[in-house]
Backbone bond lengths (Angstrom), bond angles and torsions (degrees), N, CA, C in turn:
res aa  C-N    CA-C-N  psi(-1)  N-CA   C-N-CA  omega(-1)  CA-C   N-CA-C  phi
1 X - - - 1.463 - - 1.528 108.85 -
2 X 1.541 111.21 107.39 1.866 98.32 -177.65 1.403 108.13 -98.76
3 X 1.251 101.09 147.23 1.436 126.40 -176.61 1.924 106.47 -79.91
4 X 1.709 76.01 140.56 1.462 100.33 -173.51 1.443 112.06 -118.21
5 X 1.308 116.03 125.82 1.442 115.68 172.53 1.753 132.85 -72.46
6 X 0.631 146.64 105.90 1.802 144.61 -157.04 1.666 84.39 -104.78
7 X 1.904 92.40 160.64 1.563 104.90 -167.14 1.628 96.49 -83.10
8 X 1.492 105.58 -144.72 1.673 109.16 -177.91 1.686 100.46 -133.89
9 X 1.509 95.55 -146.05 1.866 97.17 -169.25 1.797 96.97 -87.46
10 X 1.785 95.72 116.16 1.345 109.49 -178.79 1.988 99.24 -86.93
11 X 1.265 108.56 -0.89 1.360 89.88 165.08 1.674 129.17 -111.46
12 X 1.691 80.01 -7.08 1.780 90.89 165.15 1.312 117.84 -65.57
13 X 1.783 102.90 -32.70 1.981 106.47 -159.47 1.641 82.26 -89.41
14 X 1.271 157.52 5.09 0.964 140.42 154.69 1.160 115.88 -86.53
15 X 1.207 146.30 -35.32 1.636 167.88 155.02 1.825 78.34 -33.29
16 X 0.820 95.03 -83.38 1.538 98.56 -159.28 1.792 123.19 -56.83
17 X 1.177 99.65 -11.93 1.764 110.85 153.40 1.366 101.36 -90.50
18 X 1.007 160.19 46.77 1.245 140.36 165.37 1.883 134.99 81.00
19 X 1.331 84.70 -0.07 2.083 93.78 -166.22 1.462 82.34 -74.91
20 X 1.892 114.37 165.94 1.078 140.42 177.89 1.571 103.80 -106.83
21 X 1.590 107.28 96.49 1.443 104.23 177.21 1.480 113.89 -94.93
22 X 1.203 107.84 0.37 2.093 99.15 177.98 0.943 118.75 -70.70
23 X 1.526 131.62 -2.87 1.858 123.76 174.88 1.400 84.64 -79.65
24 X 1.413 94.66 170.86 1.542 129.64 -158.09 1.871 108.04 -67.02
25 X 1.557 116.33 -37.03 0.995 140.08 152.53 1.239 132.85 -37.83
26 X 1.288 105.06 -12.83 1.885 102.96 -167.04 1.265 131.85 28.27
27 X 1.093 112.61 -125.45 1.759 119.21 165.57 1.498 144.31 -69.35
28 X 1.742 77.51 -6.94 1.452 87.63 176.86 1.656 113.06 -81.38
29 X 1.795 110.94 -29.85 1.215 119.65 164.81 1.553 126.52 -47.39
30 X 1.178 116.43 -15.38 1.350 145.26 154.88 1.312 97.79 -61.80
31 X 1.465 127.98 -102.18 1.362 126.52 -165.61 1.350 101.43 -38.29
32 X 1.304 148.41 -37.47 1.201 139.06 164.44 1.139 128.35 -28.68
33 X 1.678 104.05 -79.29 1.474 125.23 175.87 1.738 141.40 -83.33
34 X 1.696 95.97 -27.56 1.239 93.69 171.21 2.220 109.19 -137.04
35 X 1.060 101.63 43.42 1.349 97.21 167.82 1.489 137.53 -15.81
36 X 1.254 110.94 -40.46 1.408 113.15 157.90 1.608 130.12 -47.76
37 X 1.394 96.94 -51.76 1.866 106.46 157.20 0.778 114.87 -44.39
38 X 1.195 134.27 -55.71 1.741 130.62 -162.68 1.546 116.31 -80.43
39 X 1.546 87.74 -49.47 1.837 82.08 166.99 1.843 118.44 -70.05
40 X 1.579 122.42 15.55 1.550 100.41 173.77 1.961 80.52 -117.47
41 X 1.638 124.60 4.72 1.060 84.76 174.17 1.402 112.85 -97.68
42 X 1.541 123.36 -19.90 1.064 134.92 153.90 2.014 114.02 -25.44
43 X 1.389 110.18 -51.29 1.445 132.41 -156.79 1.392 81.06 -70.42
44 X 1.469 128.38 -59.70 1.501 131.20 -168.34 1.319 128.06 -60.03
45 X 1.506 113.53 -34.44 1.590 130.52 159.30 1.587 107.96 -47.40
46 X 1.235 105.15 -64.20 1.598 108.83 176.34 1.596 112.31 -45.54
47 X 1.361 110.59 -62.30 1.658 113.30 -174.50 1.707 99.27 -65.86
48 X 1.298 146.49 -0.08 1.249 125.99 168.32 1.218 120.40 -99.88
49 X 1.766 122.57 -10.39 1.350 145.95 163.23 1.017 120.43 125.13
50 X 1.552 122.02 47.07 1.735 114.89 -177.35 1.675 92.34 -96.82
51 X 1.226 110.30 159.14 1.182 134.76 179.26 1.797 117.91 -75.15
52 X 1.460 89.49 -45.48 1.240 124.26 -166.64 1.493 121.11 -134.50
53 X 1.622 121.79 119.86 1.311 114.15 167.89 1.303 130.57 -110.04
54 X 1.393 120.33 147.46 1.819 91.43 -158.60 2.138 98.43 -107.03
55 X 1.071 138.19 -161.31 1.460 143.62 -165.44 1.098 106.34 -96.58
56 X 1.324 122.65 140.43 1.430 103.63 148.64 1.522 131.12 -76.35
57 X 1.552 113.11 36.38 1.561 109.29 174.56 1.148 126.73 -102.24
58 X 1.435 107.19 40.55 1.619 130.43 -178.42 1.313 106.01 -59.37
59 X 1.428 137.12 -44.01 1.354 147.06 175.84 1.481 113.50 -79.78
60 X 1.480 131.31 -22.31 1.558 137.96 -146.70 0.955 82.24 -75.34
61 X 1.580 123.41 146.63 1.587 148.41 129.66 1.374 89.07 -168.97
62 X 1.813 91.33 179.42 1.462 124.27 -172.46 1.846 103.04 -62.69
63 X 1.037 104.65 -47.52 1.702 141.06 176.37 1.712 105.10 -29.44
64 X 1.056 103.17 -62.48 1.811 129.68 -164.30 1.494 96.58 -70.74
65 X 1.857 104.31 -58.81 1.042 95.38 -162.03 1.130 129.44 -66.94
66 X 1.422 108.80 -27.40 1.432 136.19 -170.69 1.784 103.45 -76.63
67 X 0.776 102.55 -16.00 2.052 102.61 162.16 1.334 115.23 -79.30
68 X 1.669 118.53 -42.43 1.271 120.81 178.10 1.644 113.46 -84.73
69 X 1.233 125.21 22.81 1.247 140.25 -179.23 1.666 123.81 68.64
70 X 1.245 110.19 21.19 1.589 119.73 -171.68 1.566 101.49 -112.41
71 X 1.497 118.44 158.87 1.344 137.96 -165.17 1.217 107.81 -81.80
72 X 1.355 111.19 -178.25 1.502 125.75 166.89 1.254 117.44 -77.91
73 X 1.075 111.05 -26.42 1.572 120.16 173.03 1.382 106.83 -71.25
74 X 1.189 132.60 -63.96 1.518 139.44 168.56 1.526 97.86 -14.19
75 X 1.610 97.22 -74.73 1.684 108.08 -169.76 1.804 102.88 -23.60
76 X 1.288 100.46 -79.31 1.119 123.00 -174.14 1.609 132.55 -34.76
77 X 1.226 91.83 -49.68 1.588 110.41 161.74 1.491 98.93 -65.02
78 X 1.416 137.19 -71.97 1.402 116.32 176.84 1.473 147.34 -32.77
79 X 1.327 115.29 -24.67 1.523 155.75 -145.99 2.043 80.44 -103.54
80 X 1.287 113.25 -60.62 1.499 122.71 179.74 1.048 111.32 -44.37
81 X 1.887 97.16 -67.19 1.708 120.11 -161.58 1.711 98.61 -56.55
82 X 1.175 133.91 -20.02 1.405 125.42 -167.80 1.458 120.37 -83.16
83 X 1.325 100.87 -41.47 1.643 118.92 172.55 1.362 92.81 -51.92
84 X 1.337 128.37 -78.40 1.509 156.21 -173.81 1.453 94.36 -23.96
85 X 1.162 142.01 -72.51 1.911 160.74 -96.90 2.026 68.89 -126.35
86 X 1.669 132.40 -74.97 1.164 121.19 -163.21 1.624 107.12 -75.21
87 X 1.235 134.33 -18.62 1.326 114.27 175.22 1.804 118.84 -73.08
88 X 1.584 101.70 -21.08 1.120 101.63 172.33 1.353 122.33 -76.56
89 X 1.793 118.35 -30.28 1.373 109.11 145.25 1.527 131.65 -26.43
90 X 1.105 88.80 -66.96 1.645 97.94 -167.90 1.320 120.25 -73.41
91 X 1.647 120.33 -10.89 1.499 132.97 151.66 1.803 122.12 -49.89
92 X 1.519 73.06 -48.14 2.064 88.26 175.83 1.503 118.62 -56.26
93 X 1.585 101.22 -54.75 1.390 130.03 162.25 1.529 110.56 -27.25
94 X 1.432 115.47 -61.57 1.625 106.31 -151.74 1.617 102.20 -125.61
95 X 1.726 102.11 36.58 1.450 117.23 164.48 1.772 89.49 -104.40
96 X 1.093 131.19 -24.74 1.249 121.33 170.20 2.031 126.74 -58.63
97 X 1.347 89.52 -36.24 1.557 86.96 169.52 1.160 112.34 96.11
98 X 1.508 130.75 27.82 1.653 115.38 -150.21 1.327 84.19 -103.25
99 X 1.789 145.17 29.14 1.340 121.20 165.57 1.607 109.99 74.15
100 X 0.914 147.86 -23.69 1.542 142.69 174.61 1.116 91.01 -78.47
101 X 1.466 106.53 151.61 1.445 136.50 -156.07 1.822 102.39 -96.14
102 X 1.221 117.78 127.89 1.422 113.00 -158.55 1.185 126.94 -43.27
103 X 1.052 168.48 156.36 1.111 172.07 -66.06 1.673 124.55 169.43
104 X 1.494 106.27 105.68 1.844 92.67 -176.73 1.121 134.32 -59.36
105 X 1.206 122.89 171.69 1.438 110.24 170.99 1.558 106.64 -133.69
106 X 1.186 134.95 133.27 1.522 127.50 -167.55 1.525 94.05 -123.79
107 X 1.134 111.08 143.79 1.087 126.72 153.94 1.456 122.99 -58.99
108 X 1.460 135.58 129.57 1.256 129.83 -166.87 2.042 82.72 -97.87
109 X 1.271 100.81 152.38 1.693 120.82 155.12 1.201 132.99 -169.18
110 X 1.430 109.37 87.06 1.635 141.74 -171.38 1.919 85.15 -44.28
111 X 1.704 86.48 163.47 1.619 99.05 173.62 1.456 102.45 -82.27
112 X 1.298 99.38 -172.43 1.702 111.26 -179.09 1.515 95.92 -73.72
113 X 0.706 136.04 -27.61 2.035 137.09 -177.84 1.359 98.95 -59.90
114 X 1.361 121.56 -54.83 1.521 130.13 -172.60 1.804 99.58 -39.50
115 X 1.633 97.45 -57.75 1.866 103.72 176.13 1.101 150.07 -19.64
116 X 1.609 79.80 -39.33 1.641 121.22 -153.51 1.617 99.59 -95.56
117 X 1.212 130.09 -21.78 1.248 148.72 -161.02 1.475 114.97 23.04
118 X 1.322 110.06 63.89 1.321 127.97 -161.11 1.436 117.76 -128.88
119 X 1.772 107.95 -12.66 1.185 107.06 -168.08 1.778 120.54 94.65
120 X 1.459 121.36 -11.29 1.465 127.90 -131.22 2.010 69.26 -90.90
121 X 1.369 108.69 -19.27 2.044 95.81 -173.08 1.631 88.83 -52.41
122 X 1.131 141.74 -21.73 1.158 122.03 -161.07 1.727 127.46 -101.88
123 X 1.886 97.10 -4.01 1.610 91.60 -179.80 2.182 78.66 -121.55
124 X 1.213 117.89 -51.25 1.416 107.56 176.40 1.889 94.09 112.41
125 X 1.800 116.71 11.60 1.475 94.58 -174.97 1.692 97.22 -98.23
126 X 1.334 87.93 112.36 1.423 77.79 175.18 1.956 131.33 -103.93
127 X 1.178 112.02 -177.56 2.115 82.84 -176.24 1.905 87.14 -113.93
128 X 0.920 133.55 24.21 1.177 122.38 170.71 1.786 134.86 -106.53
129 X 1.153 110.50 151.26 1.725 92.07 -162.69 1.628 130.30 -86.60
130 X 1.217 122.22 146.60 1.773 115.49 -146.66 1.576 91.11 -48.63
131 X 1.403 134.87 -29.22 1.664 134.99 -157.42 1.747 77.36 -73.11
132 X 1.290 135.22 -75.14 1.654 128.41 -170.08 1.255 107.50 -28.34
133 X 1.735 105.01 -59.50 1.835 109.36 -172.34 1.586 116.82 -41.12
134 X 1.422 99.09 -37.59 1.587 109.21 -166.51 1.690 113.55 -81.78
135 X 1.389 109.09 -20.69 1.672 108.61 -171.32 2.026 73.96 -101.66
136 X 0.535 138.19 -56.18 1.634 129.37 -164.51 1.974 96.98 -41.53
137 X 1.495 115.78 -43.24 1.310 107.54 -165.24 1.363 108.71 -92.48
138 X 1.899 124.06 -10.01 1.303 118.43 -159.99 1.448 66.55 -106.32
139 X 1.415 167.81 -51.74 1.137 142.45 -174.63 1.349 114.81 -22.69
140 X 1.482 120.80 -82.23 1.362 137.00 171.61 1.587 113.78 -34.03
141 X 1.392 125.49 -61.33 1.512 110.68 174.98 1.223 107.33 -53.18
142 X 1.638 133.33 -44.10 1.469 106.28 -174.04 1.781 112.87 -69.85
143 X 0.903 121.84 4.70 1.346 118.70 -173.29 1.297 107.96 -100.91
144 X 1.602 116.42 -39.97 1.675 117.98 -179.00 1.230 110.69 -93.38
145 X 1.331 136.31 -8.67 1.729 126.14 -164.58 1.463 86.85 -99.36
146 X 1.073 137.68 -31.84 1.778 118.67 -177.07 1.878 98.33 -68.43
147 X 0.961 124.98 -15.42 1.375 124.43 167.54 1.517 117.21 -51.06
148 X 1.566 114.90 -45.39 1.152 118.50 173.56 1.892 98.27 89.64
149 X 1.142 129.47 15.28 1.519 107.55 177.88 1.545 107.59 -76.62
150 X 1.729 103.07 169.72 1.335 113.60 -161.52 1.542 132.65 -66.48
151 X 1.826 95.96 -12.88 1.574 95.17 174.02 1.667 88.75 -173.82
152 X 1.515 133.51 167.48 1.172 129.57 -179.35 1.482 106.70 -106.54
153 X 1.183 136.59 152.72 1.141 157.86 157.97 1.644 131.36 -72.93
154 X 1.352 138.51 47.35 1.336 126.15 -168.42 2.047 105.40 -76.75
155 X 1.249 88.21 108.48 1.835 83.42 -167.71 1.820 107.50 -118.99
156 X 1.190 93.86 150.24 1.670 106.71 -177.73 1.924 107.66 52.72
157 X 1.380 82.58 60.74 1.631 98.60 169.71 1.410 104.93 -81.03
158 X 1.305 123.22 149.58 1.681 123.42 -167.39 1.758 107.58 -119.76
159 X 1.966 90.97 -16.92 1.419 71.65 -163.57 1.664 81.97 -144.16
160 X 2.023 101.43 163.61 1.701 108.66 177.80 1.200 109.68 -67.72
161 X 2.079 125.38 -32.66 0.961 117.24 172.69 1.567 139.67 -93.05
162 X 1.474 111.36 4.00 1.550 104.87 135.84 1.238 122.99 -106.49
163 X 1.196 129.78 56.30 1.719 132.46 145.61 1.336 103.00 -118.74
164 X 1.761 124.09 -10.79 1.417 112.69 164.45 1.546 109.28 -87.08
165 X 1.280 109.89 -12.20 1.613 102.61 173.15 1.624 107.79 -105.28
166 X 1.016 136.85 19.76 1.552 156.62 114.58 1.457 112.06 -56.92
167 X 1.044 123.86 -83.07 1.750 104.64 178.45 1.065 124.95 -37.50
168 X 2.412 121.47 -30.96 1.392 94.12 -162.22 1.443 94.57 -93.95
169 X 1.917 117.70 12.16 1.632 104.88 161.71 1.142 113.05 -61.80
170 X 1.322 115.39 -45.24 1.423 112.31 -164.40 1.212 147.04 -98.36
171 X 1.656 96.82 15.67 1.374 115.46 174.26 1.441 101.91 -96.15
172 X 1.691 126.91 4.72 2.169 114.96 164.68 1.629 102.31 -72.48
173 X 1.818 117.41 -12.28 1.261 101.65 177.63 1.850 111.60 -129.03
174 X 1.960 97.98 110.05 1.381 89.91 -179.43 1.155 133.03 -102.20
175 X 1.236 127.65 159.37 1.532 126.18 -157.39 1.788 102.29 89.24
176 X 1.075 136.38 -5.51 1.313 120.03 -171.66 1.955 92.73 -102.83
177 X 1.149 107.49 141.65 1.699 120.36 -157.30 1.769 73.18 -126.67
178 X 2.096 79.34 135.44 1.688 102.93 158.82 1.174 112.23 -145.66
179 X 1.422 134.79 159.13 1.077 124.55 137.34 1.876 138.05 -109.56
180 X 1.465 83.48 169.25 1.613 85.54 -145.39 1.940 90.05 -104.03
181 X 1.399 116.48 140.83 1.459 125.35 -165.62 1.560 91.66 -141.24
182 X 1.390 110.98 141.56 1.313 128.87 -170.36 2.059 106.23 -122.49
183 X 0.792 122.67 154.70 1.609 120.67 165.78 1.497 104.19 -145.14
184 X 1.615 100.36 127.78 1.310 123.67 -152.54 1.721 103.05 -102.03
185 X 1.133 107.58 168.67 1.451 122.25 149.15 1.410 133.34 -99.42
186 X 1.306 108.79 -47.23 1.252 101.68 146.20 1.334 142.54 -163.85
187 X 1.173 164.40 -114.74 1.531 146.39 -171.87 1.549 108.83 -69.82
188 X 1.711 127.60 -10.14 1.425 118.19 -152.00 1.567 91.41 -151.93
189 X 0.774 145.46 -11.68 1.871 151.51 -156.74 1.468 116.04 -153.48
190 X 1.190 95.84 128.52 1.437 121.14 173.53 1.751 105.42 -57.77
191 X 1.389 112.94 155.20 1.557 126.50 -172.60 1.567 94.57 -48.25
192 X 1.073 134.70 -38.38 1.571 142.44 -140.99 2.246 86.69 -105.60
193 X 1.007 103.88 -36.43 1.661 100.05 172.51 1.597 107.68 104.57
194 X 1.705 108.79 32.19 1.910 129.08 169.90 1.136 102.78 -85.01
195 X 1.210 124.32 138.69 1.403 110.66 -178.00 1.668 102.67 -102.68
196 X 1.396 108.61 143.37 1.301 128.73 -128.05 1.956 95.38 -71.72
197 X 1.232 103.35 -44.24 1.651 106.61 173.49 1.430 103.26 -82.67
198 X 1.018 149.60 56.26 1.476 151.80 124.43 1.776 97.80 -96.47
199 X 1.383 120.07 -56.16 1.399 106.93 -179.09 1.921 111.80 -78.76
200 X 1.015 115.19 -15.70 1.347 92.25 148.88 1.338 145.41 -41.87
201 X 1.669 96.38 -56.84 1.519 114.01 -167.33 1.656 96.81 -74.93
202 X 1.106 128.84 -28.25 1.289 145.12 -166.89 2.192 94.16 -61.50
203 X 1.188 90.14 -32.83 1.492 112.04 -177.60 1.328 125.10 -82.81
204 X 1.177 101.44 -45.81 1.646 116.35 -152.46 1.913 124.15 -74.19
205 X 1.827 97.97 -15.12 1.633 90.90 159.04 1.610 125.77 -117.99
206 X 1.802 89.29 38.71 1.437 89.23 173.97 1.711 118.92 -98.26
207 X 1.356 105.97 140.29 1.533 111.37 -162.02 1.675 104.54 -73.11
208 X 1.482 109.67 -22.30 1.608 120.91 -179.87 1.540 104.77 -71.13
209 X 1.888 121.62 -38.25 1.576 93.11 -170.51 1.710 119.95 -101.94
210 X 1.308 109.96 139.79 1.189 111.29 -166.30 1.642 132.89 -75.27
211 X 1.491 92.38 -17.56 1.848 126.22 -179.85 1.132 122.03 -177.27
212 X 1.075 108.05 122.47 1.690 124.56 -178.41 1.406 107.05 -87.67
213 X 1.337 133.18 124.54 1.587 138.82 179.55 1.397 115.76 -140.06
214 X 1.652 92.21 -177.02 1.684 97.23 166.20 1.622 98.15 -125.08
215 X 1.543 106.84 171.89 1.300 105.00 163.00 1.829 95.69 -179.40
216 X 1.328 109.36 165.31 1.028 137.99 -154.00 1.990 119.22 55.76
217 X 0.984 95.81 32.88 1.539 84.90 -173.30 1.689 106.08 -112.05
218 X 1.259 124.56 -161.85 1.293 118.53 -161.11 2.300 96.07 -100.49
219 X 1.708 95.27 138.82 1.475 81.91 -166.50 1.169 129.32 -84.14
220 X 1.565 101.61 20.19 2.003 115.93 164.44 1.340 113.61 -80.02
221 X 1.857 119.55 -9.14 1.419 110.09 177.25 1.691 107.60 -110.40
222 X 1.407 105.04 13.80 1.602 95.55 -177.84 1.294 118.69 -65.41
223 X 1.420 112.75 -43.54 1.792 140.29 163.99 1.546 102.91 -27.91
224 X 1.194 114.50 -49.64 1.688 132.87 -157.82 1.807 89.76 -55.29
225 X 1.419 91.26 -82.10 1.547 141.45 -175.56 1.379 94.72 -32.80
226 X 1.461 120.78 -83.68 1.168 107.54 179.97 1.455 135.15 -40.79
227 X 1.044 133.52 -21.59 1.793 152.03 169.31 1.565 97.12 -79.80
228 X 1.529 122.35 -36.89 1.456 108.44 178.31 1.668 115.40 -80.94
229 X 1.498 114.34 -13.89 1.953 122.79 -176.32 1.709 83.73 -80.03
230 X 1.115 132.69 -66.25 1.416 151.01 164.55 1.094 106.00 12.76
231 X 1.307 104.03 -72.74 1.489 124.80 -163.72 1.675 126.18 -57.57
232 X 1.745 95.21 -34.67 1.162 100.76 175.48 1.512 124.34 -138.49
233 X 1.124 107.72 34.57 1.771 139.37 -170.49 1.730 111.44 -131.96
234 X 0.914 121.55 144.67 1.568 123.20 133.00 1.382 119.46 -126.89
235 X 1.436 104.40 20.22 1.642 111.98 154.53 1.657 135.16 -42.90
236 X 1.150 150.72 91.71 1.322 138.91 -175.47 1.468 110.13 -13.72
237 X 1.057 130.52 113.03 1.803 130.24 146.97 0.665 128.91 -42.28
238 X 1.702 120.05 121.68 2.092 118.33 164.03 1.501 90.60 -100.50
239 X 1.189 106.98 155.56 1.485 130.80 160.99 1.847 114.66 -143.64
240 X 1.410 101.27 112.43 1.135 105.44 164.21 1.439 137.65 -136.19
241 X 0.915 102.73 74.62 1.769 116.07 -164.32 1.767 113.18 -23.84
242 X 1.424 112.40 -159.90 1.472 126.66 159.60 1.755 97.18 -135.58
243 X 1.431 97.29 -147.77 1.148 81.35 178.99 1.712 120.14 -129.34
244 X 1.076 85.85 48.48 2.053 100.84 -172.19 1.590 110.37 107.89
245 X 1.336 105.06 -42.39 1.586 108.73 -163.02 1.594 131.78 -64.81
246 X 1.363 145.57 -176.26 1.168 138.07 -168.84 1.775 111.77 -135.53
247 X 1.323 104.99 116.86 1.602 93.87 -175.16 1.569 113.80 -63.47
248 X 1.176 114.59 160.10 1.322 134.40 179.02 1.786 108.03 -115.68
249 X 1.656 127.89 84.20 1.328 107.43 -171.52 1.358 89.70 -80.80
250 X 1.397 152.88 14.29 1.428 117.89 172.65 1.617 103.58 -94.34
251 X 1.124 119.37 -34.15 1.341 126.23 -166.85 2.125 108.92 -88.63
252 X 1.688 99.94 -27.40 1.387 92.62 157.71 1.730 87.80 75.97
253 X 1.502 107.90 47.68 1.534 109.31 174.42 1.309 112.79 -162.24
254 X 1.531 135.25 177.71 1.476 143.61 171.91 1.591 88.29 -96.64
255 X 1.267 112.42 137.25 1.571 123.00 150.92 1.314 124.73 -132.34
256 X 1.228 128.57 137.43 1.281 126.05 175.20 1.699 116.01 144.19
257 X 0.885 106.71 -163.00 1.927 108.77 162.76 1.246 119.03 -92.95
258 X 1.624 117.72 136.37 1.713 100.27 161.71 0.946 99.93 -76.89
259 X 1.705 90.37 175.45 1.871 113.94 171.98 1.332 107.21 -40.89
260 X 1.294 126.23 149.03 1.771 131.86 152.56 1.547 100.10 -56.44
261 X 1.589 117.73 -60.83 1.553 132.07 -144.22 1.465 88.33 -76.87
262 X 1.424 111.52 141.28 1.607 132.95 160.67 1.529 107.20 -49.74
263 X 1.401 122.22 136.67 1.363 110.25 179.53 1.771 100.83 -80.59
264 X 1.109 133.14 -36.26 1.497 133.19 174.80 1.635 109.74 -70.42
265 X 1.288 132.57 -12.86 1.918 110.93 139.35 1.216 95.33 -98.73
266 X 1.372 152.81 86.87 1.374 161.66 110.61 1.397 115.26 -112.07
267 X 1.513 100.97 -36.29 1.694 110.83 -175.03 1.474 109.88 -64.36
268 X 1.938 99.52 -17.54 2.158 94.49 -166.73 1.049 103.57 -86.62
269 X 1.796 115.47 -25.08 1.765 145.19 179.10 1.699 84.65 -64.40
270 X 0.982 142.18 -73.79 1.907 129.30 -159.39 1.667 88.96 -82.90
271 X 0.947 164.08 -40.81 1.659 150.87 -178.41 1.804 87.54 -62.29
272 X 0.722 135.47 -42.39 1.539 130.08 -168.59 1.497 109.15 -72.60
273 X 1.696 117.74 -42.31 1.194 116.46 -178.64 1.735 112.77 -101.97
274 X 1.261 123.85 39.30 1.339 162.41 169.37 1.585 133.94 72.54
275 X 1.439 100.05 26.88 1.452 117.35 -178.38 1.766 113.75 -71.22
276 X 1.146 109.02 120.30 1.419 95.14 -169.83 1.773 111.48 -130.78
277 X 1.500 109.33 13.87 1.675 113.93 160.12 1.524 88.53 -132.76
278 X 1.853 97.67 111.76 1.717 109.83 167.98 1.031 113.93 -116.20
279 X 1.442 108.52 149.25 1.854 115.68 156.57 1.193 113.06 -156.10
280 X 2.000 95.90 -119.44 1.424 93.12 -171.83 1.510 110.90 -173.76
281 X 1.303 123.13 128.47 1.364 133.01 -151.40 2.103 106.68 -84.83
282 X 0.881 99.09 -139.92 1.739 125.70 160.74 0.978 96.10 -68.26
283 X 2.053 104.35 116.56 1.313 118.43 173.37 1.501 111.24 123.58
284 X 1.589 107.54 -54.08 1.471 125.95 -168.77 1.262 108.64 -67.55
285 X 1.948 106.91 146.71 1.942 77.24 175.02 1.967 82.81 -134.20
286 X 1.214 104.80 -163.99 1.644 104.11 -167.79 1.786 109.20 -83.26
287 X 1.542 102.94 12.41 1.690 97.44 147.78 1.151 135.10 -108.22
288 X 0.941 103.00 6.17 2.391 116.78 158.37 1.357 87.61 -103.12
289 X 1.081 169.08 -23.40 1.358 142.14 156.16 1.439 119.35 -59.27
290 X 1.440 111.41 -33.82 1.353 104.53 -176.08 1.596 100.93 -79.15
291 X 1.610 110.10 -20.30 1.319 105.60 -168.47 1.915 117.01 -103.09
292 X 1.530 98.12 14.98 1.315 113.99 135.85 1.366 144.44 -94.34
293 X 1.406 103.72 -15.34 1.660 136.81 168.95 1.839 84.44 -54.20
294 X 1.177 95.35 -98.00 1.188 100.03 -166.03 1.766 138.84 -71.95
295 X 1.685 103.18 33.86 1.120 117.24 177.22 1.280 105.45 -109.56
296 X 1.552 135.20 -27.48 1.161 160.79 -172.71 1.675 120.77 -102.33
297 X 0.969 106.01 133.64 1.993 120.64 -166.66 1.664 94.50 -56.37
298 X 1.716 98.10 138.41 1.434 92.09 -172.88 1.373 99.06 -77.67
299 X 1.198 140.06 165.87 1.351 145.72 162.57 1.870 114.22 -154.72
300 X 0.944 108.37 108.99 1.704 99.30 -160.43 2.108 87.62 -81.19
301 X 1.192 76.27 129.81 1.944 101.72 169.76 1.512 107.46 -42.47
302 X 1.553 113.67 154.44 1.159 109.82 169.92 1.672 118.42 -91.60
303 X 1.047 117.51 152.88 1.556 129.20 -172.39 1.821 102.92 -44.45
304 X 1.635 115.77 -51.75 2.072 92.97 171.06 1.346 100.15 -90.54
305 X 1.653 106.34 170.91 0.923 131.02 -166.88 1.680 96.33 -87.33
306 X 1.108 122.86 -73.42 1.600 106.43 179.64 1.301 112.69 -44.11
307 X 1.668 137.31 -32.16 1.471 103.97 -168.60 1.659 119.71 -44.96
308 X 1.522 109.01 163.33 1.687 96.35 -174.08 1.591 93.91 -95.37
């Protein structure tokens, strides 16, 4: 099974050039307004060794936009512009020549909480009904799979029962490979309180998902987590931490301590306990990627994205 590198927090490395991420929009307000940013931070993930970069349409839908006063069309056009903004990354990327085998591109697709810009990705209670959940997510696949990117992204899922109303989006389109990422509370349960190998297995003989993971959670429970996908998967593992800290949706910030531990001697600690697509969430920037690159056995990825 060869290991794949994933990028880090594409809204930290924008935070940290200067973009204004406190509107409701996040990063996608980026893909909005300054596209150029995103595509050199995209460009930089690649040059530090991710395998894979994922969109900034972690926030996109009709939903989001329509709070910040923009159309359905907007949505939509954004959902485009993102594929567009990272393939041109990765054009830049592999006019250089460095011999690594091209580079994926995943579609990012936050839960319905992400929408809500409320924070709710993180407990999963939501007041809307599973029939909403389900046209909110089959909206978005029809908007991103005519894009054609290399695999989809459903990330910082909170709960077993919206990643089962995520799968039954994504089983109207077959042959299209995603993987599915959960953010926990703590060593054994999903944000919402599922315990994490029930939604595995819930996962694990579908021919559509490509890796079952965690990500955004703190990177002393990835170790946990991974032994709990384990248990009831033989799906490839993603692991992509944050970086210790705790969101704040009222204040619209990270608070807390980072990790003490380096995420690249943690990354050899989850490659050991069988995680084999790593990175790094909120927090991370493209020098713990490089410095998981090179903590970890090179092994160049195979050409599809599901092979394990």
């Amino acid at each position: 099974m060869s290991l794949r590198i994933l990028d880090g927090g594409l809204g930290t490395e924008l935070a940290s050039r200067g973009c204004d991420l406190a509107a409701p929009l996040w990063s996608a307000r980026v893909l909005l307004d300054q596209p150029q940013v995103l595509e050199q931070v995209h460009f930089d993930f690649l040059q530090a060794g991710a395998d894979c970069i994922a969109t900034a349409s972690y926030q996109v839908s009709s939903l989001s936009f329509a709070r910040a006063g923009l159309g359905p069309g907007d949505a939509l056009r954004a959902l485009q512009d993102s594929l567009a903004i990272a393939r041109r990354a990765r054009d830049r990327f592999q006019a250089l020549r460095t011999g690594r085998p091209a580079p994926l591109i995943a579609a990012s697709l936050g839960p319905y909480g992400a929408s809500l810009a409320d924070g709710s990705e993180y407990h999963g209670n939501y007041s809307c009904s599973p029939a909403e959940l389900l046209a909110f997510h089959e909206e978005r696949l029809a908007a991103i799979v005519p894009t054609n990117p290399d695999l989809l992204a459903f990330e910082t899922i909170p709960s077993w029962e919206e990643a089962e109303i995520m799968l039954r989006a994504l089983r109207r389109y077959p042959g299209v490979q995603a993987w599915f990422s959960f953010t926990c509370r703590d060593a054994r349960r999903t944000a919402h309180g599922d315990l994490l190998r029930d939604c595995a297995r819930l996962l694990d003989r579908e021919p559509s998902v490509a890796a079952i993971g965690v990500n955004c959670v703190a990177p002393e429970l990835a170790t946990s987590l991974i032994a709990e996908i384990r248990s009831s998967s033989a799906k490839p593992i993603a692991v992509y931490p944050n970086s210790g800290q705790t969101w704040d949706a009222v204040r619209r910030c990270w608070t807390g301590e980072k990790s003490n531990s380096p995420l690249a001697t943690l990354a050899k600690e989850w490659y050991a306990a069988g995680a084999r697509w790593i990175g790094g969430c909120c927090g991370t920037r493209p020098a713990d990627i490089a410095a998981i690159r090179s903590a970890l056995p090179h092994q160049p990825p195979r050409a599809h994205p599901h092979a394990p």
